[in-house]
C-alpha positions as CSV (number, residue, x, y, z in Angstrom):
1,X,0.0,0.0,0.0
2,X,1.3,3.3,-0.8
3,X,1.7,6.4,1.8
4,X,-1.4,7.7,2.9
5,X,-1.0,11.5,2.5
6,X,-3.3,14.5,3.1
7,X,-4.2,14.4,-0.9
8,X,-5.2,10.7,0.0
9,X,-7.6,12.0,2.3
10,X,-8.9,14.7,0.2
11,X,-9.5,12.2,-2.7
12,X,-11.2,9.8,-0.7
13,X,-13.6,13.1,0.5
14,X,-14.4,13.5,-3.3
15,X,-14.8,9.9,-4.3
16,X,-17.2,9.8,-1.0
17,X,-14.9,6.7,0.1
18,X,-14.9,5.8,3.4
19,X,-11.8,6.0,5.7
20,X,-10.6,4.1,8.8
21,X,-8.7,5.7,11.5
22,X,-7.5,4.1,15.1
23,X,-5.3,4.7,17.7
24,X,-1.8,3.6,18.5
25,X,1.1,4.6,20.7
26,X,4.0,2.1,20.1
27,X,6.1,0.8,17.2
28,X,4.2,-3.0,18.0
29,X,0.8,-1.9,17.2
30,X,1.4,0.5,14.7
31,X,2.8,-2.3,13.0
32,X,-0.2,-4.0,13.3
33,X,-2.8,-1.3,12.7
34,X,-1.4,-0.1,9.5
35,X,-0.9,-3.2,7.7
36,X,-4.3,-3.9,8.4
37,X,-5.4,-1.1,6.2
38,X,-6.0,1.1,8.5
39,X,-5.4,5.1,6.6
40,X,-4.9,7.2,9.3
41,X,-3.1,6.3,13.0
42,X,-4.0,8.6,15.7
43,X,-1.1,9.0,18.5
44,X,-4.0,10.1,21.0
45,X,-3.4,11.6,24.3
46,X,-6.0,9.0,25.3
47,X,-3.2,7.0,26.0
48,X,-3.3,9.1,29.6
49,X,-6.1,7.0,29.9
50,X,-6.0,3.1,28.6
51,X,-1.9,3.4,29.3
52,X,-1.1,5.5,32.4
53,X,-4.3,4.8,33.9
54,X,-5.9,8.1,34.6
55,X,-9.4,9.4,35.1
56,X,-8.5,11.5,32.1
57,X,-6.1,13.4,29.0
58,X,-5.3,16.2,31.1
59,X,-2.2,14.8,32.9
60,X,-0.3,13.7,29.6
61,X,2.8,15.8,28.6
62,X,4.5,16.9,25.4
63,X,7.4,14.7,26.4
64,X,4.7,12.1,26.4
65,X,3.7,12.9,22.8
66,X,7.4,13.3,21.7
67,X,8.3,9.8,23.0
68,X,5.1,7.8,21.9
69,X,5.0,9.5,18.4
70,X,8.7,8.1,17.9
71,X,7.7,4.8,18.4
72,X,4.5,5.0,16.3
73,X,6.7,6.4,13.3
74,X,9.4,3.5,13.8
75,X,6.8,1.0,13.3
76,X,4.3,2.5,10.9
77,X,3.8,1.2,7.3
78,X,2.0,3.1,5.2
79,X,-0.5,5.3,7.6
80,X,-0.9,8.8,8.1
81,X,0.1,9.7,11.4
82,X,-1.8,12.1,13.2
83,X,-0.7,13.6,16.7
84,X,-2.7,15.2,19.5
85,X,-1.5,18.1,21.1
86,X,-2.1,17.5,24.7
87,X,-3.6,19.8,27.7
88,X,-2.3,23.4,27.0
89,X,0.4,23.2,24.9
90,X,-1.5,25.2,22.6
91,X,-2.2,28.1,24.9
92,X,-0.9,30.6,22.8
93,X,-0.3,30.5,18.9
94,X,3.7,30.8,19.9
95,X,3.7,27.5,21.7
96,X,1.5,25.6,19.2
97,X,4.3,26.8,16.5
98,X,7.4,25.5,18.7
99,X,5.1,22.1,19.8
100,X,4.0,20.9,16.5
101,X,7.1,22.1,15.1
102,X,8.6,19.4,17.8
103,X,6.0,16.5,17.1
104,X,6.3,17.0,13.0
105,X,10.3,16.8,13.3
106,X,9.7,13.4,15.3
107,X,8.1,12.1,12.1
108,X,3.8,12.9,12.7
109,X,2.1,14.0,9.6
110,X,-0.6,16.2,11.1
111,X,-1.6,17.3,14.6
112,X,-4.4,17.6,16.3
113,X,-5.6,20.3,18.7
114,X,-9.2,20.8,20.8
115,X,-11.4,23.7,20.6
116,X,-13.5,25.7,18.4
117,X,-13.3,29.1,16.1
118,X,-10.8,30.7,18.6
119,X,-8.5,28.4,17.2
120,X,-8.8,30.2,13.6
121,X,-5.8,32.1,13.8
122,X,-3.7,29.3,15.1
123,X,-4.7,27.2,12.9
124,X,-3.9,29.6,10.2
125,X,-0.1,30.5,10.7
126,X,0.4,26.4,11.3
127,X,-1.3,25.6,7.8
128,X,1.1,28.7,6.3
129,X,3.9,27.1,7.8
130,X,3.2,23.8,6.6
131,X,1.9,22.2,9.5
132,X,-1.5,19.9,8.7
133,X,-4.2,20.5,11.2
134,X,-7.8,18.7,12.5
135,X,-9.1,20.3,14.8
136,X,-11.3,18.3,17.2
137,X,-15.3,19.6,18.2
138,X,-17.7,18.7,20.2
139,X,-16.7,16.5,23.0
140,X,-13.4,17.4,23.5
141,X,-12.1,15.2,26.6
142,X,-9.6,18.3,27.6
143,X,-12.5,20.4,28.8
144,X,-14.0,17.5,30.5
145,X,-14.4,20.1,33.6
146,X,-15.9,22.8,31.9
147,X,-18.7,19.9,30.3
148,X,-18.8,18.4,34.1
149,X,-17.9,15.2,32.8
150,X,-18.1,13.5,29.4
151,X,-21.7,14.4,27.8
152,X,-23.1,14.4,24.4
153,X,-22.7,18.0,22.6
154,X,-25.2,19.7,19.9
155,X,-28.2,18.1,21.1
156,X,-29.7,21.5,21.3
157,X,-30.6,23.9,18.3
158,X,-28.7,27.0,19.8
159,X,-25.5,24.6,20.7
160,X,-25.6,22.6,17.0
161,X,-25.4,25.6,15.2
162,X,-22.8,26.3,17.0
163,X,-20.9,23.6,16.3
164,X,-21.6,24.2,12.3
165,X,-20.6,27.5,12.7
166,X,-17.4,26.6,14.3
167,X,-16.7,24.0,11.9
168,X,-17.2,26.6,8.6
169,X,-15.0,29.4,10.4
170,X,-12.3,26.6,10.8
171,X,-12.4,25.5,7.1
172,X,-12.0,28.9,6.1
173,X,-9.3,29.1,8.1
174,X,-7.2,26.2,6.5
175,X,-8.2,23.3,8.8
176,X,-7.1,20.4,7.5
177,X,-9.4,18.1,8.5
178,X,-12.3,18.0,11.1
179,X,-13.0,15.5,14.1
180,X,-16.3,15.2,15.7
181,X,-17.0,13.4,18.7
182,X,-20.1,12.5,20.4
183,X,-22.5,15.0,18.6
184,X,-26.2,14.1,17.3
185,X,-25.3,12.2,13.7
186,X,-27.7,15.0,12.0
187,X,-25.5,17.8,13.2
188,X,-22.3,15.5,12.1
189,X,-24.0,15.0,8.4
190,X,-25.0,18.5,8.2
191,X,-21.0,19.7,8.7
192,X,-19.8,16.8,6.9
193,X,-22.0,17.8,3.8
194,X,-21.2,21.8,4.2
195,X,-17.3,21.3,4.5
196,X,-15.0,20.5,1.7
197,X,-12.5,18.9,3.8
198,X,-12.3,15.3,5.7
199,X,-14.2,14.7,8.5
200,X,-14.0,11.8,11.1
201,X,-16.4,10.8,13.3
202,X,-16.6,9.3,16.9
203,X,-20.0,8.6,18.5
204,X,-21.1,11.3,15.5
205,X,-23.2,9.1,13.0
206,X,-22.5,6.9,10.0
207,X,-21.9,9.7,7.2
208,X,-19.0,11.4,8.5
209,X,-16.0,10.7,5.6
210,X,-14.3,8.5,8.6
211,X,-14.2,6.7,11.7
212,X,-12.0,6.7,14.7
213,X,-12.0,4.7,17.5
214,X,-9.0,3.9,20.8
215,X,-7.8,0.6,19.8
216,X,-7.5,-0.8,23.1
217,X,-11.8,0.1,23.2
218,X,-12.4,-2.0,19.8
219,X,-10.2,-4.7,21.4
220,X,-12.3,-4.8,24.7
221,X,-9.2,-4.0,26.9
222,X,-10.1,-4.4,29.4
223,X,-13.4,-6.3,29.0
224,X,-16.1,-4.5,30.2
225,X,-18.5,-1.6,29.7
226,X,-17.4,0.4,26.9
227,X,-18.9,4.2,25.4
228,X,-22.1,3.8,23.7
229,X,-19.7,4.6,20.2
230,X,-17.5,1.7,20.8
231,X,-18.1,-1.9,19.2
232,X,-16.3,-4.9,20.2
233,X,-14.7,-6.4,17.7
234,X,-12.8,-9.2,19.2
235,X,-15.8,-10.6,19.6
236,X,-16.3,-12.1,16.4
237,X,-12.3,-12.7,15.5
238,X,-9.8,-14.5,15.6
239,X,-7.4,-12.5,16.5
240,X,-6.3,-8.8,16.8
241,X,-5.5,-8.5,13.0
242,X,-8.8,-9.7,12.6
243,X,-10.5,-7.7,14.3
244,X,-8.6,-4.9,12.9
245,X,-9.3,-6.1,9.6
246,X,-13.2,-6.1,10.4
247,X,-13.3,-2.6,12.1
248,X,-11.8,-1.5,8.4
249,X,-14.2,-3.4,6.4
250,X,-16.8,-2.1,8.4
251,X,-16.0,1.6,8.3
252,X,-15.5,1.2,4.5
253,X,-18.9,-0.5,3.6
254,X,-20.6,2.0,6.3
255,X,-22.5,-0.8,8.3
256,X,-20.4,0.7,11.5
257,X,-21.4,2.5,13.1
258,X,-24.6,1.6,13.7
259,X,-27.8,3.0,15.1
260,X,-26.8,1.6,18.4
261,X,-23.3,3.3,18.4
262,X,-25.4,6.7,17.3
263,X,-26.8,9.8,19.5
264,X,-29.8,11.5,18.3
């Protein structure tokens, strides 16, 4: 498989082909994940979570990001290679610049940052410097304090249009790509079908351009209760390639998500 790039993306926006995305965070599982078919490998800072073993991203440093994007490029096949920018290290557009500067010269292919049109001018002097950027709406776990825990957004009229809003003033600003995560999959089709650029989807509805999902969650690792958005797809494999191999299928032929793994 050739390299995915950001033209890969873009043509799979116009063809209206379906994209796969899914965490990883070591050389192992990248492996894995992109020779699986898998486009688009997000370093996540949700490894705070399924590998350090917090309640949450916030603790998770750029040190963190440096080291785990490092191994995810030493491993990685053919994927894009997409890096979150973790808990205010994006504070001010001077710190984005040196930060992303840091995680593109470890080898990522985009970054990703939280937030909404106040990122606009960020967003544009990293695009002019030749930086890729999604930017990340809705639930965005970093302001898991402000939301008072992790809750649906855009359920209202006043709070989805805000969300569209955000999501045209960031195009115009030179976003990259959007991701959306636990919105109503009406307010996810309405700014997938407005916007010109990618858009992937977690808990936000089938007809977002992709889907994402934390690999561990697909894997059921642990086992146990999992976000409405997650589907379990050990379940039905063989083993992890397998179910790797299934997650992709399904994202592609767009019977995942489901109804079940949808908000409304």
């Amino acid at each position: 498989m050739s390299k995915v790039t950001l033209n890969t993306l873009n043509a799979y926006k116009n063809s209206g082909e379906k994209f796969a995305v899914l965490t990883a965070y070591d050389s192992t599982f990248a492996n894995v994940v992109s020779s699986s078919g898998v486009e688009v490998i997000l370093v996540g800072d949700s490894m705070g979570m399924v590998l350090q073993g917090n309640d949450s991203t916030l603790p998770v440093s750029m040190q963190d990001m440096l080291y785990h994007t490092q191994c995810v490029v030493a491993g990685n096949n053919s994927a894009l290679v997409m890096v979150d920018l973790p808990f205010m290290s994006y504070a001010t557009t001077e710190q984005s610049m040196i930060n992303c500067a840091a995680l593109m010269q470890r080898g990522a292919n985009m970054v990703k940052m939280e937030g909404g049109a106040w990122l606009c001018e960020t967003v544009s002097l990293l695009i002019e410097r030749g930086i890729p950027v999604c930017v990340h709406l809705g639930l965005t776990p970093q302001a898991v304090n402000k939301f008072g825990g992790y809750k649906v957004q855009g359920r209202d009229q006043l709070s989805g249009e805000q969300l569209y809003q955000d999501a045209l003033a960031l195009e115009k600003a030179g976003a990259s790509v959007l991701l959306l995560e636990c919105v109503p999959s009406k307010v996810a089709q309405r700014i997938t079908q407005a916007v010109n650029i990618p858009v992937i989807g977690i808990g936000a509805g089938p007809d977002t351009d992709a889907q994402v999902l934390v690999l561990q969650d697909m894997l059921n690792i642990p086992a146990g209760k999992k976000a409405r958005f997650v589907k379990n797809y050990m379940a039905d494999a063989a083993d992890i390639p397998g179910a790797i191999n299934a997650y992709v299928e399904e994202v592609k032929n767009g019977t995942f998500p489901a109804v079940e793994h949808c908000f409304e």
